[in-house]
C-alpha positions in Angstrom: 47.2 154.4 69.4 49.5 152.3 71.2 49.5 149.2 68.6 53.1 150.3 68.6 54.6 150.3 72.0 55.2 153.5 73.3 58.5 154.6 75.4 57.1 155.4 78.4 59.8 156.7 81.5 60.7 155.6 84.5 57.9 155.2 86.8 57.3 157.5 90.2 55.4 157.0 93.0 52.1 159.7 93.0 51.7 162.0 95.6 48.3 161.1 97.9 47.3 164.8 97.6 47.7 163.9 93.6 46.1 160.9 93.6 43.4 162.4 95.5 43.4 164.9 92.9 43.3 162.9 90.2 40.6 160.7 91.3 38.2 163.4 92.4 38.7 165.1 88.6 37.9 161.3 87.3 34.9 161.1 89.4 33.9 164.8 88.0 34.5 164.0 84.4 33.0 160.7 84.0 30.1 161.5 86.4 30.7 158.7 89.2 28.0 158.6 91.3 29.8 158.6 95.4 27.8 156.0 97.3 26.3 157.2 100.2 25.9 161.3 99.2 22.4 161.2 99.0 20.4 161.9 102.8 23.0 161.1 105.6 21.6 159.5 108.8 21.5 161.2 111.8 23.4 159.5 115.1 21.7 159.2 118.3 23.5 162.7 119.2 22.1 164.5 116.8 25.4 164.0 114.7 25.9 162.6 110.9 27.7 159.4 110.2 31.1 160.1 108.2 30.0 157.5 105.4 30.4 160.0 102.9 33.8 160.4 103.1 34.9 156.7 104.0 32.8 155.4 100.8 34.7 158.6 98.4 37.9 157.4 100.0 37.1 153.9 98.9 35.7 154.8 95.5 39.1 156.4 94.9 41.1 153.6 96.1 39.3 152.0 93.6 40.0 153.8 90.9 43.4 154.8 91.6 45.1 152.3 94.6 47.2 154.0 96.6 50.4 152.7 95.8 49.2 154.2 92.2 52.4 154.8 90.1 52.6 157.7 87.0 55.5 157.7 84.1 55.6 160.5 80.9 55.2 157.9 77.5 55.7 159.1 73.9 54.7 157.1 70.8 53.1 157.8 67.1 49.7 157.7 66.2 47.5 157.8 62.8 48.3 157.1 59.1 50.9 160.4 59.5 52.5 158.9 62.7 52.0 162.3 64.7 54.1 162.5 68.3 51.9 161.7 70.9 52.9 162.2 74.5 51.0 161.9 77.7 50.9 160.3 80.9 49.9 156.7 82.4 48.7 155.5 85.7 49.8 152.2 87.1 48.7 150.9 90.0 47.8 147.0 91.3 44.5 146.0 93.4 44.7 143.5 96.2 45.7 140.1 94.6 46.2 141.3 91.2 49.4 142.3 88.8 50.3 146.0 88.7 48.5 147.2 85.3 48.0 150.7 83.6 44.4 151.4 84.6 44.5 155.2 83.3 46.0 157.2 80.6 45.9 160.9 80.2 46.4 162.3 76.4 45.3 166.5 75.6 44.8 166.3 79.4 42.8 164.2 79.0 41.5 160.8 81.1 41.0 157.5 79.8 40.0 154.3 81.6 42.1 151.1 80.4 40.3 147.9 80.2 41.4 146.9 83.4 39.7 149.6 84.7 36.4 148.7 82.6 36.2 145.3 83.7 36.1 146.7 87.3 34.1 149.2 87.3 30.7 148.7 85.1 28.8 151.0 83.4 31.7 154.1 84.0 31.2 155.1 80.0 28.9 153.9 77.4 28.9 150.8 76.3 28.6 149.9 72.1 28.3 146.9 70.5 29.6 145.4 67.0 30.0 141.4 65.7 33.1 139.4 66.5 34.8 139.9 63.6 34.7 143.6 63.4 36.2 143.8 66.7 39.6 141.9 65.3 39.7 144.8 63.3 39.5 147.2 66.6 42.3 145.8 67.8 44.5 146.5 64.7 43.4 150.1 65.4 41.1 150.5 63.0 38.0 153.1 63.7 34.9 151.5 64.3 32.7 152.4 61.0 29.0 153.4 61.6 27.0 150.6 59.5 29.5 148.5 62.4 27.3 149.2 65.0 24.9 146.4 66.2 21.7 146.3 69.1 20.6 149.8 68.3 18.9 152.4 67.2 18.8 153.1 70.2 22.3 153.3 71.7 23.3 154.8 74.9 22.2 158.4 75.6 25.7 159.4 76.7 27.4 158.6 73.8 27.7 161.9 71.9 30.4 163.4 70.0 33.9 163.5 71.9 32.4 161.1 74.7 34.4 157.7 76.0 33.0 155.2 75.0 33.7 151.2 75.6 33.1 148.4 73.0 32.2 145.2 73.3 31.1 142.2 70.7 27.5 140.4 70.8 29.1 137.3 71.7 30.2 138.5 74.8 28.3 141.7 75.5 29.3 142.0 79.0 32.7 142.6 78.8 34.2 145.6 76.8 37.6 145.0 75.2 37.6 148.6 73.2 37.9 152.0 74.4 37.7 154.5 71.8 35.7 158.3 71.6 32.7 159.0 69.5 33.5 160.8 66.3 30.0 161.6 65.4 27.3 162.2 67.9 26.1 158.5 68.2 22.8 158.8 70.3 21.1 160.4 68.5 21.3 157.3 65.6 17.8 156.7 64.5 19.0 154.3 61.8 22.8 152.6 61.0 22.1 150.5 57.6 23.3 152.3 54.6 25.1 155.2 56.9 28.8 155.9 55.9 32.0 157.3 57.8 33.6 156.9 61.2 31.2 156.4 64.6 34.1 155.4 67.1 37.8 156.1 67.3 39.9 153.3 68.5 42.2 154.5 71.4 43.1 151.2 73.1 41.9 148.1 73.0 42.9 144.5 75.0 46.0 143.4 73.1 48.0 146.5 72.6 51.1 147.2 74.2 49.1 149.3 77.0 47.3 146.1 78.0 50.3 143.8 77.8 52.7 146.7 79.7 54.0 145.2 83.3 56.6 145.6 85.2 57.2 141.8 85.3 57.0 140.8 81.9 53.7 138.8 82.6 51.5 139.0 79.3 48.3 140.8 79.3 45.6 139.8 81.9 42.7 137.8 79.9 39.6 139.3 79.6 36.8 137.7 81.9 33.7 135.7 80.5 31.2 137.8 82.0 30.9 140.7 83.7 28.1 141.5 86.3 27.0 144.7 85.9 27.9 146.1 82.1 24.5 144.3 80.0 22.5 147.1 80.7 20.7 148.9 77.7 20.3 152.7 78.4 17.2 153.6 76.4 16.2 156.7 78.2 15.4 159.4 75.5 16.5 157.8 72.6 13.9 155.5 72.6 11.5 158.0 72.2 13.6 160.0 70.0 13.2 156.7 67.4 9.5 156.4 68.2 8.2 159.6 66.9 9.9 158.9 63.5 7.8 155.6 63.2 4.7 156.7 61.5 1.3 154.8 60.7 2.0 153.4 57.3 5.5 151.6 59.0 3.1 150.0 61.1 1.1 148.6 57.9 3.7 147.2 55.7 3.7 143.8 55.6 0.9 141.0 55.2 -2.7 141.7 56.5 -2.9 138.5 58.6 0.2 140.0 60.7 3.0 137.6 61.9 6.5 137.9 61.9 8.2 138.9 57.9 11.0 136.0 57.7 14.4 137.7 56.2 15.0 138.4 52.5 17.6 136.6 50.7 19.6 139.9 50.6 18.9 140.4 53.7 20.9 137.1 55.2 24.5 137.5 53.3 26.7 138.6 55.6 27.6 141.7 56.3 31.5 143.2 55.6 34.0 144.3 58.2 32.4 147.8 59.2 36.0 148.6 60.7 37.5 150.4 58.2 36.0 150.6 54.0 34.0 153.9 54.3 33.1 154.0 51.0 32.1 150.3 51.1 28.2 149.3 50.1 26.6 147.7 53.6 26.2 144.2 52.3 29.5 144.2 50.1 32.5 142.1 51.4 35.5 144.1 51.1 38.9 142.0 50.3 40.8 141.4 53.8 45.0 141.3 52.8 46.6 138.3 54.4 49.0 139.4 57.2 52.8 138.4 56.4 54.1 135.3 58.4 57.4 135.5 60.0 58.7 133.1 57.6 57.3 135.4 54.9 59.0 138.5 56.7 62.4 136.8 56.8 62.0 135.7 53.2 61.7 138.7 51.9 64.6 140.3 53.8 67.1 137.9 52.7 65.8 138.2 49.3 66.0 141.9 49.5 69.8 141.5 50.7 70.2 139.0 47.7 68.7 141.5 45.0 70.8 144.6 46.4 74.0 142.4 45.8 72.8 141.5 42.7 72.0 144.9 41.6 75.8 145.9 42.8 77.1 143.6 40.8 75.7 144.4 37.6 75.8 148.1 37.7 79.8 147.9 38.7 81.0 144.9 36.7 84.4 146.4 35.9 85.1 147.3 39.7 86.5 144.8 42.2 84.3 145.7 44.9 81.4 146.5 42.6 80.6 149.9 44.4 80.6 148.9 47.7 83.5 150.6 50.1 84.5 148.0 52.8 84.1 147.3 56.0 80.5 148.5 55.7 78.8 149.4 58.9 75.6 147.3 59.4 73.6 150.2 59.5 74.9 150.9 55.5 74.1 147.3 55.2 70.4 147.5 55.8 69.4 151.2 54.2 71.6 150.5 51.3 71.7 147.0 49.8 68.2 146.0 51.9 65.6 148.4 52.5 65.5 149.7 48.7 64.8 146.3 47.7 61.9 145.3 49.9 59.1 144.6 47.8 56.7 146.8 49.6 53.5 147.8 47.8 50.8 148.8 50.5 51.0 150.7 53.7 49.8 146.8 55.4 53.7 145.6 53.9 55.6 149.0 55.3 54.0 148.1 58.6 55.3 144.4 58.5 58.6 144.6 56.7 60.8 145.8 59.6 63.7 144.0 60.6 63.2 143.9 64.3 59.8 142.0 62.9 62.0 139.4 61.7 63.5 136.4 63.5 66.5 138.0 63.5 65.2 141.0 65.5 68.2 143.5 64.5 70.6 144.1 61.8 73.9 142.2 63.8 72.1 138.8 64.0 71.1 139.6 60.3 74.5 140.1 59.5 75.7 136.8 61.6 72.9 134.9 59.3 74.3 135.8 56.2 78.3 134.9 57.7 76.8 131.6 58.8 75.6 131.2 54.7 79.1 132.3 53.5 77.2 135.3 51.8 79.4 137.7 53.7 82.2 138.2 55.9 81.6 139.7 59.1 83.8 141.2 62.2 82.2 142.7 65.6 83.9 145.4 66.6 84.4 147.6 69.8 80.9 148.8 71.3 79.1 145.5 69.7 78.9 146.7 65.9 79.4 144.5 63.3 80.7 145.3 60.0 80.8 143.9 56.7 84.4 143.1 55.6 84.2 141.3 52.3 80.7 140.0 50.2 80.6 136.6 48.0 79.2 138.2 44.4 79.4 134.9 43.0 77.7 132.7 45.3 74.9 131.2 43.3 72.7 132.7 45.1 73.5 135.8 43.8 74.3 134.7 40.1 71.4 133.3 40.0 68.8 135.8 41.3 66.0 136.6 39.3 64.8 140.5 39.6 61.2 140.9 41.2 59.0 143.7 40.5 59.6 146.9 43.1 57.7 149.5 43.4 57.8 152.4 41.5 60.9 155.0 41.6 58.4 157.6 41.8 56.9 157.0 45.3 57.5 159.7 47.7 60.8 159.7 49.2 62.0 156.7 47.2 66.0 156.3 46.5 66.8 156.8 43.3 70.4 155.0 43.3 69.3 151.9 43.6 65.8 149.7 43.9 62.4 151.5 43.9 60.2 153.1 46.4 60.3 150.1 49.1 63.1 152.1 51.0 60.8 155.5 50.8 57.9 153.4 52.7 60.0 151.7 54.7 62.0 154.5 55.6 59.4 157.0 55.7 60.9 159.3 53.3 62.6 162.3 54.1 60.7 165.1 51.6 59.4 166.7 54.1 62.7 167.5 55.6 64.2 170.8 54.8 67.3 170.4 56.0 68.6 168.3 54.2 70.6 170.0 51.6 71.0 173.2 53.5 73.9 175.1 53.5 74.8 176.6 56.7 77.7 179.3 57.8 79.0 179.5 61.4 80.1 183.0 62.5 81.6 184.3 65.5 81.0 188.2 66.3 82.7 189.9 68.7 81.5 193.3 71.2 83.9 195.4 72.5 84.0 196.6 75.9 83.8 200.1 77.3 87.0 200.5 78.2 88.6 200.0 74.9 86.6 202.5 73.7 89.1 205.3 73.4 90.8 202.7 70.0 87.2 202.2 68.6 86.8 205.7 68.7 90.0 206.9 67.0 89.2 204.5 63.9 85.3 206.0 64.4 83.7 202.7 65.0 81.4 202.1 68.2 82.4 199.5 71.0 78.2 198.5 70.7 78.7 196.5 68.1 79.6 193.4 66.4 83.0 192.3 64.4 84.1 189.5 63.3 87.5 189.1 63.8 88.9 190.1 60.1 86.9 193.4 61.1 88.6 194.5 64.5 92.2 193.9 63.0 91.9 197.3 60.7 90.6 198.7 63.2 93.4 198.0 65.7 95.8 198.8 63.4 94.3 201.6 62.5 94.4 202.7 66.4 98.2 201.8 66.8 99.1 203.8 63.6 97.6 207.1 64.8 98.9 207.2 68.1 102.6 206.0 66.7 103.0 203.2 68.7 104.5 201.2 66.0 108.4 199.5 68.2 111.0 201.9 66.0 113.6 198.8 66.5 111.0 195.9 65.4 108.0 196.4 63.5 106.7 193.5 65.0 106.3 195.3 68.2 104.4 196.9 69.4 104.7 199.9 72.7 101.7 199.8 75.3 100.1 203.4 76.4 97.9 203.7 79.3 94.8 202.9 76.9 96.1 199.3 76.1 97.8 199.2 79.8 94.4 199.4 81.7 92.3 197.8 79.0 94.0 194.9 77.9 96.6 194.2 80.4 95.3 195.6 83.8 95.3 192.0 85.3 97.1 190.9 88.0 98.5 188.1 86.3 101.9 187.7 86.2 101.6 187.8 82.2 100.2 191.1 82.7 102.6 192.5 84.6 105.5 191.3 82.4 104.2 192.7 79.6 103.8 195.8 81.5 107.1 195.8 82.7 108.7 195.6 79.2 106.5 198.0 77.9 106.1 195.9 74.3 104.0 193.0 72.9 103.8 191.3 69.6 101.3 192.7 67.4 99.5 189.3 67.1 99.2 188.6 70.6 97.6 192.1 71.3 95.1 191.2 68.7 94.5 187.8 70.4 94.5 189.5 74.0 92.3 192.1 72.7 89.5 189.6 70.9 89.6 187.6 74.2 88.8 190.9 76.2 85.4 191.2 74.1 82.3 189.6 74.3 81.5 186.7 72.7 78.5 186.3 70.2 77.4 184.1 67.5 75.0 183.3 64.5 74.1 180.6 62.3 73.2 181.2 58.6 71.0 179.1 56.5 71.7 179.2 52.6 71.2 182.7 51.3 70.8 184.1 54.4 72.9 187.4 55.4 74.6 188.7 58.7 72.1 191.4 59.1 69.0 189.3 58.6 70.0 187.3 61.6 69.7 188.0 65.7 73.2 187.0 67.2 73.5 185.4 70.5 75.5 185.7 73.3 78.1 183.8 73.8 80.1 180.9 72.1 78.8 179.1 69.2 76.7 175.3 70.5 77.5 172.3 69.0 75.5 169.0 68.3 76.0 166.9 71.3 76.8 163.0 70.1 76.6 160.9 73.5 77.0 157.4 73.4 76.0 155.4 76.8 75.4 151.9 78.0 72.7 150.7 79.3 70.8 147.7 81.3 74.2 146.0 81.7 75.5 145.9 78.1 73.3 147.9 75.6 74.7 150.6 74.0 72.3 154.1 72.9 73.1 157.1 71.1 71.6 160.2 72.4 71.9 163.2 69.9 70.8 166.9 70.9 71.2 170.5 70.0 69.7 170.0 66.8 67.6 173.2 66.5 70.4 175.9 66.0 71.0 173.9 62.7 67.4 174.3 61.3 67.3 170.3 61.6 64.0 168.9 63.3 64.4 166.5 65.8 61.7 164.4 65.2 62.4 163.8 60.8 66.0 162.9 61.7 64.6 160.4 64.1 62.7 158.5 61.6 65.5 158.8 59.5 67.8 157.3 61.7 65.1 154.8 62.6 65.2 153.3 59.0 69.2 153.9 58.2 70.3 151.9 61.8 67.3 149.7 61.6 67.4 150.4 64.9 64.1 151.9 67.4 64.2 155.8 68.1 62.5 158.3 70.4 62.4 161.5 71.1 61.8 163.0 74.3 63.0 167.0 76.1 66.4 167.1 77.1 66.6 167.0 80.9 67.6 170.5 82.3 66.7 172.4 79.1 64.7 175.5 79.8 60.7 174.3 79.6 60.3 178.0 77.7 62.9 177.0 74.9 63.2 173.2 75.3 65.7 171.2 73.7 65.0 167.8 71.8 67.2 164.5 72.3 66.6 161.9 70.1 67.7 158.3 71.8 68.7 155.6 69.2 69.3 152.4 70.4 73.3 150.9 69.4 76.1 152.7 68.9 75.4 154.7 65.4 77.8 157.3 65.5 78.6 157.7 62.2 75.2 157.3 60.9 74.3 160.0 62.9 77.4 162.2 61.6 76.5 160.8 57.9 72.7 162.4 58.6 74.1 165.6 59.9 76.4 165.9 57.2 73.7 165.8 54.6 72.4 168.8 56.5 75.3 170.9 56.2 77.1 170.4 59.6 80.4 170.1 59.6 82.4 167.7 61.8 84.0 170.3 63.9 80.2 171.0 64.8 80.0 168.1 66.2 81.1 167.1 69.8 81.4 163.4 70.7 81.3 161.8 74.3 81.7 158.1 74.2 80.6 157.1 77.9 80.9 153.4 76.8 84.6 152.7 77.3 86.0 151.6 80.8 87.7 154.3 83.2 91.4 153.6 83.5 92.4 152.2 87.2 
C-alpha cells in the first residue's frame, strides 16, 4: 500500500484522553493480555495494590508514547490505484527516532514493524523463504504454496486477521504486515494449493518505514528478536492429525528409516508471491527492474523520437507543428510520454520522470539546452519554456523508429506515438467529462413586493426568469399602466408600485430618481433584476432547464490558486470542480501525467463535511495546463477565477 509515498498532513499532538482511547481499543482488538489483571494481592490493610492500573498505563505508553503524534495521509493502492485515506500514529520511545508505529485504514488498526519488533507475539506470525519476501516488499500478496513451517500455522490467523511475516532465515523478526485473505489455520496442506493467503499492507522498506521527521532512513531491522520464535500449534495440530490415516503411516520401505528426497522433489521452488496460476515446482520468469541509466535512456530517446516524428509529419512547416514557446508541461505529454516504449504494467511503474536523474521536467528541459537539442528560457514563477528546437541535429536526422506499443491500448493518443502515453498517463476513458458540453444560466425570483407588475402581465413572483424573460414582462407592465415619458420614449414615469419596490432606498440615487419622477427604461430593468433573487443552474449536453434543480444564489466558479511553499516551491491548488460534472480525482491523474508533476487530492478546508468539496494540489505553477484540462471539459475561461498568491506585495 504505501510502496508509493503517501501525502500525509501536518502532524498534531494526540489528546491523552485519545491516546488513552486509542490504546485501550488496540489492547481490545488485538487481545493484549494487561500484566498483572489476574488475582491482585491484598495489602496488610486489607487493601489491593494499584498494579493494575500502573502496568495498563505502562502497557499503553508502550504502545502509544505519550508524546504520540496523529496526521490524515492519502495515497493509491492496488492494480486500479483506488484513493486510500486514513490516519497514522507517530510517536518516539526513549532513545529512539520518532517512527509511525500505527496506521488506521476502514477504521481500522495496524501495527508498523516498529511496533512488531517491540512487542512480540501481538499478531500471528507466518513464514516464507528469503526470496519470496523480496517480492513482499514490492507489494506483492503472499501466494498460498509461499507459505513454509506449516501445516500447522498459527491458530489465530483466519480470514481478515493481522498477520506478520517473517523469512526462515531469520524467523524471529517479521518484516511483513499484511491480512489473511483466506482463512489460513485451518491449512492442512499448502503444496499444489492456488490463490492469495496474505495481503501485503506494509512491509520494512516502504515509505511508511522510511517516513521521519528528520530525514533519517528507515531504522534496520534487528538480527533477532527474543520473544517472536514461538510455534502456536494449539488446535491445529490436531486438526492435521485426524486427517493422517493408517496407510500414510505405511508408505514407505518396511525396514523404516528416513525416505531421502526425490529428484523432483529438490528443484527449487518459484517465487510463491505473485503467479497464481503458476505449477508449484515451475520457475516463473522474473522481468529485470530498469536501471536509472536505463530510465534516463529511454526518456531522452522518447524526446528524440517525438521530434523526429514532428518533423516528418510537418515537413513543409517551419516549426513542424509545434507552436512556440512551449510550456514544459506540453513538452513532456506531447513530444515525450507518447513515445515511451512502455509494454508492461512493470515499465509504466518505472518510466516516470521524477524516477529519472533529472527528477522533473525543468532539469529535463536544462539537459536538452546543455546538448543544443533545444532552446530554453525560465520564466516568472520558475517555469521553463521551450523557445526554439534543433530538427536537424543529427541526433534527430538520424533516429531510427522503435517499436511502441499499440495505438489501440486504452487511453492511448492517437496524434502521435502509441499507447506508452495511455499507461503512462493513465488514460482518461473513464472520464466523462471530457467532451461535455455545459450551459451556464442565471435565473432570477422576484420579490413580493413587485408583485403588483408580475401580476398585470399574469406571471407569478415564485418563479424563475432569466433575464430575456422579465423584460416582456416589464414592459408589458409599463404599457398597461401608460407610464411610457410622452416627451422621451426612453423614459420612463415612476408610480407608487415602482417607487416603494424598486426605489424605496434611502440612497441618495433613490431619492433623485424619486425626485424627478423618471428613469431610463434600461436602468429600471437593471435596478429591477438586482432587486430579485439570485439563482443558478448548470446544464450538461442535452440537458434542459426544467430537468435541473437551481440554486440559490450566484453561479461558482473553479477556483485556480497558485501558492508558494517551503521557501520557494510553487503549487497549484484547483477546487470547485463538481458543479462542472468533472471528478476531482481523474483530472488529478491527468494533470499528474500532462505536468509530470506529483498530485493529491484531499477535502477543501472549510467545506461543509455533508457536501464536501475536493482540491486537487499539483506541485509547480501549471496554470494553463490546468485551464487546457478544464477546457476539454467544456468550461469556459470566464468560469475560471485565478489567484496567483506567488508574486510579492507592493511596499
Amino acid at each position: 500500500m504505501f510502496k508509493k509515498k503517501p501525502n500525509v498532513k501536518p502532524l498534531a499532538p494526540l489528546r491523552s484522553s485519545d491516546r488513552r482511547k486509542i490504546a485501550d481499543q488496540i489492547i481490545k482488538d488485538y487481545g493484549i493480555e494487561i500484566p498483572g489483571q489476574e488475582e491482585q494481592p491484598s495489602t496488610s490493610d486489607g487493601g489491593e495494590q494499584p498494579s493494575t492500573a500502573l502496568t495498563l498505563s505502562a502497557l499503553r505508553n508502550s504502545l502509544l508514547p505519550e508524546t504520540s503524534l496523529s496526521a490524515r495521509f492519502t495515497t493509491t493502492a492496488g492494480p486500479d490505484l483506488n484513493q486510500v485515506s486514513g490516519t497514522v500514529y507517530a510517536g518516539a520511545h526513549t532513545g529512539e527516532d520518532q517512527r509511525i508505529l500505527w496506521f488506521k485504514v476502514d477504521e481500522r488498526l495496524l501495527p508498523s514493524v516498529y511496533t512488531l519488533w517491540r512487542h512480540p507475539r501481538l499478531v500471528p506470525l507466518l513464514y516464507t523463504q528469503d526470496f519470496v519476501i523480496q517480492k513482499l516488499r514490492t507489494g506483492s500478496p503472499l501466494m498460498t504454496p509461499g507459505l513454509a513451517r506449516g501445516p500447522p500455522f498459527p491458530s489465530r490467523a483466519t480470514k481478515g486477521a493481522v498477520v506478520a511475516v517473517a523469512s526462515v532465515e531469520k524467523p524471529s523478526v517479521p518484516v511483513v504486515v499484511g491480512v489473511c485473505e483466506i482463512d489460513v489455520a485451518s491449512l492442512l496442506q499448502v503444496q499444489g494449493a492456488k490463490g492469495h493467503a496474505v495481503r501485503s499492507e506494509h512491509w520494512d522498506g516502504d515509505e511508511i518505514w522510511a517516513w521521519s521527521t528528520t530525514n533519517k532512513p528507515g531504522g534496520a531491522a534487528p538480527d533477532q528478536i527474543d520473544g517472536w520464535e514461538v510455534t502456536d500449534a494449539s488446535g491445529s495440530l490436531e486438526r492435521v492429525m485426524q486427517h493422517v490415516s493408517i496407510e500414510d503411516q505405511e508408505d514407505g520401505d518396511e525396514e523404516g528409516g528416513v525416505p531421502l528426497p526425490s529428484e523432483e522433489a529438490s528443484k527449487p521452488q518459484n517465487d510463491y508471491a505473485e503467479g497464481e496460476d503458476a505449477e508449484p515446482f515451475e520457475r516463473v520468469n522474473e522481468e529485470k527492474a530498469m536501471s536509472l541509466k536505463d530510465i534516463d535512456n529511454a526518456f531522452w530517446q522518447a524526446f528524440l523520437y517525438g521530434v523526429h516524428n514532428a518533423r516528418n509529419k510537418h515537413k513543409g512547416d517551419q516549426h513542424h507543428g509545434l507552436n512556440f514557446p512551449i510550456p514544459q508541461s506540453l513538452v513532456i505529454s506531447n513530444l515525450v510520454l507518447p513515445f515511451l516504449p512502455i509494454h508492461t504494467s512493470a515499465q509504466a511503474a518505472a518510466l516516470q520522470i521524477k524516477k529519472t536523474s533529472w527528477k522533473n521536467a525543468k532539469k529535463f528541459i536544462k539537459a536538452l539546452d546543455k546538448h543544443k537539442l533545444v532552446k530554453s528560457k525560465d520564466r516568472d514563477g520558475g517555469e521553463c519554456v521551450v523557445l526554439d528546437i534543433d530538427f536537424d541535429d543529427p541526433a534527430v536526422t538520424s533516429f531510427v523508429p522503435y517499436k511502441l506499443p499499440k495505438k489501440d491500448t486504452t487511453g492511448a493518443d492517437s496524434s502521435g506515438g502509441g499507447g506508452g502515453k495511455a499507461l503512462a498517463a493513465g488514460g482518461i476513458s473513464a472520464d466523462t467529462s471530457v467532451g461535455q458540453r455545459l450551459q451556464k444560466i442565471n435565473l432570477y425570483r422576484p420579490k413580493e413586493a413587485l408583485s403588483p407588475m408580475f401580476e398585470a402581465a399574469n406571471a407569478s413572483v415564485k418563479a424563475l426568469y432569466l433575464s430575456s424573460e422579465l423584460r416582456p414582462i416589464i414592459t408589458s407592465y409599463i404599457e398597461s399602466e401608460n407610464l411610457i415619458s410622452d416627451t422621451n420614449k426612453r423614459l420612463v414615469n415612476l408610480n407608487p408600485v415602482l417607487a416603494n419596490a424598486v426605489f424605496g432606498g434611502h440612497s441618495s440615487l433613490d431619492r433623485d430618481v424619486i425626485a424627478k419622477g423618471t428613469v431610463p427604461r434600461d436602468a429600471l430593468i437593471d435596478r429591477i433584476l438586482q432587486n430579485c433573487s439570485p439563482f443558478w443552474a448548470i446544464l450538461r449536453n442535452d440537458e434542459i432547464r426544467e430537468s435541473v434543480k437551481a440554486k440559490a444564489g450566484h453561479a461558482p466558479k473553479v477556483q485556480i490558486v497558485l501558492e508558494t511553499r517551503s521557501g520557494n516551491k510553487t503549487v497549484t491548488k484547483v477546487s470547485s470542480l463538481e458543479v462542472f460534472y468533472i471528478n476531482p480525482h481523474l483530472l488529478a491523474e491527468e494533470l499528474q501525467k500532462s505536468c509530470a508533476s506529483s498530485t493529491s487530492v484531499n477535502q477543501l478546508v472549510g467545506s461543509s463535511p455533508k457536501n464536501p468539496v475536493q482540491e486537487i494540489l499539483v506541485q509547480g505553477p501549471q496554470r494553463d495546463a490546468v485551464v487546457k484540462a478544464l477546457e476539454k471539459r467544456g468550461v469556459l475561461k470566464q468560469w475560471v477565477e485565478v489567484l496567483d498568491k506567488t508574486k510579492g506585495k507592493k511596499r
